[in-house]
KENU-837082 format. One record per residue (C-alpha): x, y, z; residue number from 1. Coordinates in nm, 3 decimals. Each point is the difference from the previous one (the first is absolute). Example, Ala and Ser with C-alpha at 12.3 -4.5 7.8 and 13.67 -1.06 7.14 Angstrom:
2
{{1.230 -0.450 0.780} 1}
{{0.137 0.344 -0.066} 2}
END
This chain:
406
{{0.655 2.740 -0.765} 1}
{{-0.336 -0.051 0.203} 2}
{{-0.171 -0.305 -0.077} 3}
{{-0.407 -0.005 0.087} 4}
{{-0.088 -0.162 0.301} 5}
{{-0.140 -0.336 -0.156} 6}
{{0.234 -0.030 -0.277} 7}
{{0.328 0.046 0.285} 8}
{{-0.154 -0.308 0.187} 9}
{{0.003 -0.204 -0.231} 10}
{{0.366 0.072 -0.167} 11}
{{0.098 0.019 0.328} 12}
{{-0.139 -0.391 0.054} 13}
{{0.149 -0.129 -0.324} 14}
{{0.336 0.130 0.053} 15}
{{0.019 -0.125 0.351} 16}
{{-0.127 -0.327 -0.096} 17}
{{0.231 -0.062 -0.293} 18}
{{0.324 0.089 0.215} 19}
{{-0.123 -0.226 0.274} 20}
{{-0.078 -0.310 -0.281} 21}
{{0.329 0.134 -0.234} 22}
{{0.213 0.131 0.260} 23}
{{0.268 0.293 -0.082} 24}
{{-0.149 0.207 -0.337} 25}
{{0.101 0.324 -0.177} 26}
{{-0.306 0.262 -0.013} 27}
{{0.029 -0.084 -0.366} 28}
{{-0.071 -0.384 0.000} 29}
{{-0.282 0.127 0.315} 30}
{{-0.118 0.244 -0.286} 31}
{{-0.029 -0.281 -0.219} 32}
{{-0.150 -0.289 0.155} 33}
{{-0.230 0.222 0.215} 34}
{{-0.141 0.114 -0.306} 35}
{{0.043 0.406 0.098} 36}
{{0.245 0.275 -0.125} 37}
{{0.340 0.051 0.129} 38}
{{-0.095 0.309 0.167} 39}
{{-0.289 -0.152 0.192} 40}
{{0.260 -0.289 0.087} 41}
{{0.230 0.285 0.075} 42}
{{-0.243 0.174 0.208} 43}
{{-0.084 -0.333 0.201} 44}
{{0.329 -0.127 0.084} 45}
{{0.084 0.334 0.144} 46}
{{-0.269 -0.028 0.232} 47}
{{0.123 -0.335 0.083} 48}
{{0.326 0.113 0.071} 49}
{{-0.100 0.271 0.164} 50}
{{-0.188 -0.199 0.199} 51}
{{0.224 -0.306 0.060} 52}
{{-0.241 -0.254 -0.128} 53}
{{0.268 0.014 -0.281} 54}
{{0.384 0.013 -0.025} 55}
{{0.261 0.061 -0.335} 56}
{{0.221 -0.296 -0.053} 57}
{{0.392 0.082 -0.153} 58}
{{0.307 0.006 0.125} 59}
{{-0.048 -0.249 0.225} 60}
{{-0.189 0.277 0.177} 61}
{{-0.359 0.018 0.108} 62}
{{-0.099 0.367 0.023} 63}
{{-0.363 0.103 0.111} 64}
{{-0.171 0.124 0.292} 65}
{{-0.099 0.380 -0.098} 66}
{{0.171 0.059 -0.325} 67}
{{-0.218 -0.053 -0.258} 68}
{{0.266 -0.017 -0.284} 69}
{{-0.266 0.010 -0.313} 70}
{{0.308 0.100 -0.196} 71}
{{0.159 -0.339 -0.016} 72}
{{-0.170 -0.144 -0.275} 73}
{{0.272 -0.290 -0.055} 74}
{{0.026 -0.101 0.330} 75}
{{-0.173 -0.319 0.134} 76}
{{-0.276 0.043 0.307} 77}
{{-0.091 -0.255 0.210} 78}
{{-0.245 -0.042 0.273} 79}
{{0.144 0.083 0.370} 80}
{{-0.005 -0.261 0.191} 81}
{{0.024 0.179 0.350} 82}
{{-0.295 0.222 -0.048} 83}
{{-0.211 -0.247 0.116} 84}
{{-0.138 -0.311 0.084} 85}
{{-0.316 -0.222 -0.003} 86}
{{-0.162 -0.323 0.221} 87}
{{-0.203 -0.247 -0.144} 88}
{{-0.190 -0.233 0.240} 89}
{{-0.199 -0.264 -0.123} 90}
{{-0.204 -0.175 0.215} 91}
{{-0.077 -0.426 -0.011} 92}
{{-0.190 -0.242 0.175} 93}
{{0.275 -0.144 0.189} 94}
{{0.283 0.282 -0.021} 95}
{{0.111 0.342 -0.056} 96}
{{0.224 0.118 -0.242} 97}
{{0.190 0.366 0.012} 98}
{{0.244 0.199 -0.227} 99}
{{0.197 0.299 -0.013} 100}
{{0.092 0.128 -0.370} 101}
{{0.139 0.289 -0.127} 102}
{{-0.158 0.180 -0.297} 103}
{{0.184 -0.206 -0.262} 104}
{{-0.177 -0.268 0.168} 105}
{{0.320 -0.170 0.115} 106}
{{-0.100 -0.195 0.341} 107}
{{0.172 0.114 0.272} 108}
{{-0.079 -0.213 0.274} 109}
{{-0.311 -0.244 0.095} 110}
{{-0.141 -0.150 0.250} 111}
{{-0.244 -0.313 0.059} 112}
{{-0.244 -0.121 0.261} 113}
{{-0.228 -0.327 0.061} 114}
{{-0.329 0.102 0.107} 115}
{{-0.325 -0.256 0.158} 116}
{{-0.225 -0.105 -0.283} 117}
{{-0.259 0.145 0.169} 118}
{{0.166 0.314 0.138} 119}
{{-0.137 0.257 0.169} 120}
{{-0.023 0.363 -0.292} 121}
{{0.113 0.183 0.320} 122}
{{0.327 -0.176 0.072} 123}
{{0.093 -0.098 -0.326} 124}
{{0.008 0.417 -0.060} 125}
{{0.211 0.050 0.320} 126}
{{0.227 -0.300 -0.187} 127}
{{-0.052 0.181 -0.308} 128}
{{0.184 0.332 0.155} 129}
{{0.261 -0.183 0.216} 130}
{{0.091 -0.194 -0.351} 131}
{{0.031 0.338 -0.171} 132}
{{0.212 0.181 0.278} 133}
{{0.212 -0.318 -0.003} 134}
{{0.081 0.032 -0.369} 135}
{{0.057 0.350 0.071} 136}
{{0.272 -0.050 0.228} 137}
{{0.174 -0.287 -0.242} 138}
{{-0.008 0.233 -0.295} 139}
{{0.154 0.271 0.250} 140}
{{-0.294 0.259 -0.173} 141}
{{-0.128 0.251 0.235} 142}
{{-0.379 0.064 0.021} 143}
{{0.030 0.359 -0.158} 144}
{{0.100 -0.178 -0.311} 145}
{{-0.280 -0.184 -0.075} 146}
{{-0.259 0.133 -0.253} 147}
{{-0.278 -0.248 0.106} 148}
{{-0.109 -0.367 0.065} 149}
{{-0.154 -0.203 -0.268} 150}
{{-0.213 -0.286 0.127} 151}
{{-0.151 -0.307 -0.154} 152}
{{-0.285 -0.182 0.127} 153}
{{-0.187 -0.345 -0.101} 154}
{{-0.332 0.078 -0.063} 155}
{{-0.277 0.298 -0.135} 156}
{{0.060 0.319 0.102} 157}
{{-0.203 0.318 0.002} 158}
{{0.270 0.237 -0.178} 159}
{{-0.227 0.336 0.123} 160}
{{0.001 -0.082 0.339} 161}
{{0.281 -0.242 0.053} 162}
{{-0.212 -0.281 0.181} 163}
{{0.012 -0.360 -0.054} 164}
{{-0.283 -0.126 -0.141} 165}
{{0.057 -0.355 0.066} 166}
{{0.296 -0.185 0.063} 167}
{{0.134 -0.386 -0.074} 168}
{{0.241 0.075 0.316} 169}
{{-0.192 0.008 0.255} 170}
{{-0.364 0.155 0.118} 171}
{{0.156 0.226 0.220} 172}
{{0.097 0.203 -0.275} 173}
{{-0.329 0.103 -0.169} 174}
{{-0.101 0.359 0.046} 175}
{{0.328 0.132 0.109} 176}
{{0.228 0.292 -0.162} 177}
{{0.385 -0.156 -0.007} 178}
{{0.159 0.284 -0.145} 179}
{{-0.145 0.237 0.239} 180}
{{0.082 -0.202 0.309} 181}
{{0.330 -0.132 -0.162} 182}
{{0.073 0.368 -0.078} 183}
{{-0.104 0.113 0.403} 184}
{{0.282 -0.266 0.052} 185}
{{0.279 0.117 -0.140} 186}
{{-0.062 0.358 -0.050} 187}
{{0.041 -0.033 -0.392} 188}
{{-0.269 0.049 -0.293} 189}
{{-0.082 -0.387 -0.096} 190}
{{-0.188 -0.099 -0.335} 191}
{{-0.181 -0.296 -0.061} 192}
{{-0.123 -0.235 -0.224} 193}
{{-0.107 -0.405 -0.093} 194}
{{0.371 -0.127 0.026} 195}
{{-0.096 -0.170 -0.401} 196}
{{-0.050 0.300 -0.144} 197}
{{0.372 0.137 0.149} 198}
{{0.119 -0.309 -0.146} 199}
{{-0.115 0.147 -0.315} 200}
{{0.109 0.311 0.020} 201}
{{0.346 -0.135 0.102} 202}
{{0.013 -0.235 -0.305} 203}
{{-0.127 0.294 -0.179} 204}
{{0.261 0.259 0.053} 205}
{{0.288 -0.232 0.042} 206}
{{-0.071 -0.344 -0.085} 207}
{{-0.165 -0.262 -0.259} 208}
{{-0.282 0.222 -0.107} 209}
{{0.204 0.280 -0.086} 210}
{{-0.096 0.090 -0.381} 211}
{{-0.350 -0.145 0.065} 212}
{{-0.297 0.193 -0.005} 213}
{{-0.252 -0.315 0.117} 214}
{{0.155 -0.273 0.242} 215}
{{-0.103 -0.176 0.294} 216}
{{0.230 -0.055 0.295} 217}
{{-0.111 -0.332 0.233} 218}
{{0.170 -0.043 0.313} 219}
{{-0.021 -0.339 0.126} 220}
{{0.142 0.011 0.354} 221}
{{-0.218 -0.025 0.358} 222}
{{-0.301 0.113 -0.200} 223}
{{-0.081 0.029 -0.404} 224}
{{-0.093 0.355 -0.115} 225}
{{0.089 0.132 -0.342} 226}
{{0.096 0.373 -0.106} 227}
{{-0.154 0.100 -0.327} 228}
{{0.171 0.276 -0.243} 229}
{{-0.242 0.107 -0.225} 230}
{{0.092 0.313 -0.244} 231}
{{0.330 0.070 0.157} 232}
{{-0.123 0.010 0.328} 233}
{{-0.140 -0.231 0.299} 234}
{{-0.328 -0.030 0.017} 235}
{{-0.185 -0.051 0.306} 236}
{{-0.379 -0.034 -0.053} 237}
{{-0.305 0.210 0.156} 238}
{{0.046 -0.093 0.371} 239}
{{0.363 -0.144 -0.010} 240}
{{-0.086 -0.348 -0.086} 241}
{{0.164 -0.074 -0.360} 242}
{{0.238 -0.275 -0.035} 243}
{{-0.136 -0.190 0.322} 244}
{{0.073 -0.354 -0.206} 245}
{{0.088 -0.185 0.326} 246}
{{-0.380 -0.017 0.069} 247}
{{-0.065 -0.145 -0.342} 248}
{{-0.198 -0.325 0.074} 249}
{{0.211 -0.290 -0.207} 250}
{{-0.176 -0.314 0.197} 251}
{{-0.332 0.071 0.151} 252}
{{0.053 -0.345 0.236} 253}
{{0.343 0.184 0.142} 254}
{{0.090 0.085 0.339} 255}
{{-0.182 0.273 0.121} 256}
{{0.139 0.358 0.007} 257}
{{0.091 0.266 0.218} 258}
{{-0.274 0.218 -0.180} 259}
{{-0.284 -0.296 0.005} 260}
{{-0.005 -0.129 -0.335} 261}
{{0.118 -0.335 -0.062} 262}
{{0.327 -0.084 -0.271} 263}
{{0.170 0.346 -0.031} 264}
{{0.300 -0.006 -0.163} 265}
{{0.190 0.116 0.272} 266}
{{-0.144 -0.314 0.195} 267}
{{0.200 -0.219 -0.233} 268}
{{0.250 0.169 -0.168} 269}
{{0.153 0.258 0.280} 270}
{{0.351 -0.090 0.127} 271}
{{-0.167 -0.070 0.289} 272}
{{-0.201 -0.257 -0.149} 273}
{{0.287 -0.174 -0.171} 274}
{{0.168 -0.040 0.319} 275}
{{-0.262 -0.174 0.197} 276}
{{-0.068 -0.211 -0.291} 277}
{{0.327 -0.066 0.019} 278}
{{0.034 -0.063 0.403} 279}
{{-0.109 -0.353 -0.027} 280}
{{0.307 -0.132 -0.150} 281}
{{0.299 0.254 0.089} 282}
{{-0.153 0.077 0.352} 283}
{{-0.161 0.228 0.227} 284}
{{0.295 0.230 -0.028} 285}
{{0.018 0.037 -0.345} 286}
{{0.015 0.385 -0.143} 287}
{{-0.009 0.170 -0.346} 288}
{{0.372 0.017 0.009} 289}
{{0.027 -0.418 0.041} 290}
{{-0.289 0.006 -0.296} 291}
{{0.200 0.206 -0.195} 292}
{{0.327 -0.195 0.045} 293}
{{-0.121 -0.365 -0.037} 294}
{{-0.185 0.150 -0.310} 295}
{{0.343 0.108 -0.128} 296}
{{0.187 -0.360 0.062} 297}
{{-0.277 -0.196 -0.202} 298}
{{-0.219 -0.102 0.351} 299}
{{-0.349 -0.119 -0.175} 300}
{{-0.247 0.052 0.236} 301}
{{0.127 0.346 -0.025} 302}
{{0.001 0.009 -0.323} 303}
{{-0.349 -0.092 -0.069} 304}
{{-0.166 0.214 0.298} 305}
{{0.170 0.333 -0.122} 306}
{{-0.100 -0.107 -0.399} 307}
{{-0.356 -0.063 0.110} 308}
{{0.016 0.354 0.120} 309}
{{0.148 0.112 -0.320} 310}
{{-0.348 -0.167 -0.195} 311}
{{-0.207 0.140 0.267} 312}
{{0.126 0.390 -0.045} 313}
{{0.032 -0.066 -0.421} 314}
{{-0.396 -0.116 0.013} 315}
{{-0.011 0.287 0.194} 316}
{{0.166 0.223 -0.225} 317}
{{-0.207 -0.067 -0.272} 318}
{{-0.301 0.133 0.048} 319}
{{0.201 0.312 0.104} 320}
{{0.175 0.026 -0.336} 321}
{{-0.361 -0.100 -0.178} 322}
{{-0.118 0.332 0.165} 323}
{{0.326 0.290 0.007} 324}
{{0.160 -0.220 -0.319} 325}
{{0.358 0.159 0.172} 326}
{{0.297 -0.001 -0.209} 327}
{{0.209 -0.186 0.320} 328}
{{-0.015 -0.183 0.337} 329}
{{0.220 0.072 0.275} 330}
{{0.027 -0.272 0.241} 331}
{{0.141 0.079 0.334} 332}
{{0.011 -0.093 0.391} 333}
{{0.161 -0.291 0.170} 334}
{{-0.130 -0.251 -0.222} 335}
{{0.128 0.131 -0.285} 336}
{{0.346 -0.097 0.085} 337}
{{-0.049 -0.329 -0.071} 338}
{{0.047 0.095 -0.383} 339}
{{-0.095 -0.182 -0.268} 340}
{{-0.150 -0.262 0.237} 341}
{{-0.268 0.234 0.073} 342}
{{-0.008 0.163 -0.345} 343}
{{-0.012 -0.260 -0.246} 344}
{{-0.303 -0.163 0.113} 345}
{{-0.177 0.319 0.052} 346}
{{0.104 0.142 -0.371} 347}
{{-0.149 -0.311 -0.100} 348}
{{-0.325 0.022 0.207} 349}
{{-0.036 0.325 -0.126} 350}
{{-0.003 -0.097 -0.333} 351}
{{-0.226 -0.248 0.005} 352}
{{-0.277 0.208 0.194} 353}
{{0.045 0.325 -0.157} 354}
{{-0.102 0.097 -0.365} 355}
{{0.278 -0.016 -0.254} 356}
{{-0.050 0.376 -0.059} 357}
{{0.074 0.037 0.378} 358}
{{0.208 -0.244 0.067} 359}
{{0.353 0.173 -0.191} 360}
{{-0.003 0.206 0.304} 361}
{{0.443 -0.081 0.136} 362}
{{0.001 -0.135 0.309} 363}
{{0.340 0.088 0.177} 364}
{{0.158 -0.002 0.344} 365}
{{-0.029 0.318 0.233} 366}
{{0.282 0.203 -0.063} 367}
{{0.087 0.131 0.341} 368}
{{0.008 -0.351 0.171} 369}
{{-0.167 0.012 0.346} 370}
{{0.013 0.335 0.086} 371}
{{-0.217 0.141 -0.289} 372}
{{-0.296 0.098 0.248} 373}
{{0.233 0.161 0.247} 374}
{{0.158 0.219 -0.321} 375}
{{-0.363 0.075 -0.109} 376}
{{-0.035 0.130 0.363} 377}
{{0.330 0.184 -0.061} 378}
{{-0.135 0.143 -0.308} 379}
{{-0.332 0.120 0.127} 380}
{{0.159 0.163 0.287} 381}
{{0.222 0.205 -0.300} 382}
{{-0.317 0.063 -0.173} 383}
{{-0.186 0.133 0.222} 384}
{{0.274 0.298 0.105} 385}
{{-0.014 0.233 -0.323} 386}
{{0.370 0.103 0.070} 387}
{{0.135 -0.290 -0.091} 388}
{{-0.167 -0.156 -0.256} 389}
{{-0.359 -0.032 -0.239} 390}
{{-0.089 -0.344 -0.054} 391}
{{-0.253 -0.140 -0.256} 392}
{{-0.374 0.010 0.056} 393}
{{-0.274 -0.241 0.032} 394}
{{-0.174 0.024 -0.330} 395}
{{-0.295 0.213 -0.031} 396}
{{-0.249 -0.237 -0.004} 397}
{{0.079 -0.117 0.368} 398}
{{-0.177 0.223 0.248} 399}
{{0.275 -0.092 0.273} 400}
{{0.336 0.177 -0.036} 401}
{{0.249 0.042 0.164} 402}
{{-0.035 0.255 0.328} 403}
{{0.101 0.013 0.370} 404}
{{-0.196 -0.215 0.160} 405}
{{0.027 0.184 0.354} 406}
END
């Protein structure tokens, strides 16, 4: 059977997708959750097979790679996990993060890296492609393997060109293409997009927000930015902009930002801002992790910095729920494993700020812990090669989908 064009796309996508979310499925249950007939499942999972996206489970074999096998109808199929694999890089103010994952989005290996806080765009890419070929080499995943680089980035970016319209990292940044020099780099395609919005799509696919069709995703780590699912897809705004909350003004007398204004949220509520609040009584040396820890043993200087954040981001919040009214809030980054510390008091700010109408919106814990960005990265990199997989699209009233940026 020869399914149109269009119509094979997209059966293709949803079958992929629910093996890699369900793991090993008959083409009946595929049939049935992907909302198609059994010979259209038939007709895709051959293809899979044939192509060795896909391998038949039974037996305690694995059979795939050329045989199509449309005729086993019983048998369980599950997604291959040596047909491929993806990176994710996602890039911070102060460090580099890089993972290797296979297409069930299992990590294989990853790799870290501290960069200056006001780092040079050039050398943090030559980082960026030493940090990938590192994680290569621990994952033990030749080059020839990889279907693409997904990369996420901390500010606005021009999705039809691929430049960086501004950046909170560092000036040097503004007006460059990553993807294309990242991609000159390691000889690979590389993807990008605002490292928020591949939270979201993370959290999406595989996280809290799955069975959500509005949500928005804050990450609170080295910078504030939020990732906004609107219609069952992320939205992105005209010129790349939307969900840019860490430049919300909350105190108009605050400390003065890296993008001029004065009080951003980011400015007070940022892990980085928590820290240095918090230098003055556990030291000059004090990190995130220390925060995090002294939070956790009852410390209550800690304890009050990291809740102050939590108001800060709920007031925040608000007005963003007044405006999308989403049915859920995803918190994530570094700050967010502090727990309830940090989500009590912002549940409660958001309360009080928001309408009551707006304010039922569930706010819950990132469910892919820390690495949420770098599987959004993962995820894009997936997207973006139509072998592999179709995943959901912006909504149609955002003008800025989805597309190489290169």
């Amino acid at each position: 059977m020869r399914i149109a064009g269009e119509d094979e796309g997209r059966s293709r996508g949803r079958i992929v997708e629910l093996l890699r979310k369900n793991g090993p499925l008959t083409r009946a249950d595929l049939a049935r959750s992907a909302g198609v007939s059994r010979s259209t499942a038939s007709t895709v999972v051959g293809s899979l097979l044939a192509s060795g996206v896909a391998v038949e489970v039974g037996g305690g074999a694995k059979r795939g790679g050329g045989q199509a096998h449309a005729g086993r109808p019983g048998v369980p199929v599950s997604l291959n996990p040596e047909a491929g694999a993806a990176v994710g890089v996602v890039f911070g103010h102060r460090h580099l993060r890089a993972v290797v994952a296979d297409l069930s989005h299992a990590i294989l290996a990853e790799a870290e890296a501290k960069l200056p806080v006001d780092h040079d765009a050039a050398g943090a890419l030559d980082r960026a492609g030493d940090l990938v070929a590192r994680a290569l080499d621990e994952a033990g995943t030749a080059r020839d393997k990889i279907v693409g680089v997904g990369v996420g980035f901390p500010g606005p970016l021009d999705r039809a060109t691929g430049v960086v319209q501004s950046s909170s990292i560092s000036p040097s940044w503004v007006g460059r293409r990553p993807a294309e020099e990242l991609g000159r780099r390691l000889g690979l395609p590389v993807h990008l997009d605002n490292d928020a919005n591949l939270a979201a799509l993370a959290e999406l696919l595989w996280g809290a927000a799955r069975g959500t069709s509005d949500a928005v995703c804050v990450v609170l780590s080295e910078h504030i930015g939020a990732g906004l699912i609107l219609g069952d897809g992320v939205y992105r705004g005209t010129l790349g902009a939307a969900g840019e909350i860490g430049h919300l003004t909350v105190d108009e007398r605050g400390p003065i930002c890296r993008c001029g204004n004065r009080g951003c949220l980011e400015t007070l509520a940022s892990v980085p801002a928590v820290v240095d609040l918090l230098r003055p009584v556990h030291g000059p040396d004090l990190t995130i992790e220390n925060v995090l820890e002294h939070t956790a043993e009852g410390d209550a200087a800690c304890r009050r910095a990291v809740g102050d954040a939590g108001r800060l981001v709920g007031a925040a919040l608000a007005g963003v729920c007044n405006l999308l009214n989403p049915e859920r809030v995803i918190v994530g980054g570094m700050l967010s494993e502090a727990g309830d510390v940090l989500l009590d008091p912002l549940r409660a700010s958001l309360r009080r700020h928001a309408l009551p109408v707006a304010a039922t919106a569930e706010v819950v814990r990132a469910g892919l812990g820390t690495r949420t960005r770098a599987l959004g990265a993962v995820a894009l990199a997936l997207r973006e090669t139509d072998t592999f997989v179709s995943l959901p699209e912006a909504p149609p009233s955002s003008t800025d989908v989805l597309a190489d940026p290169a």
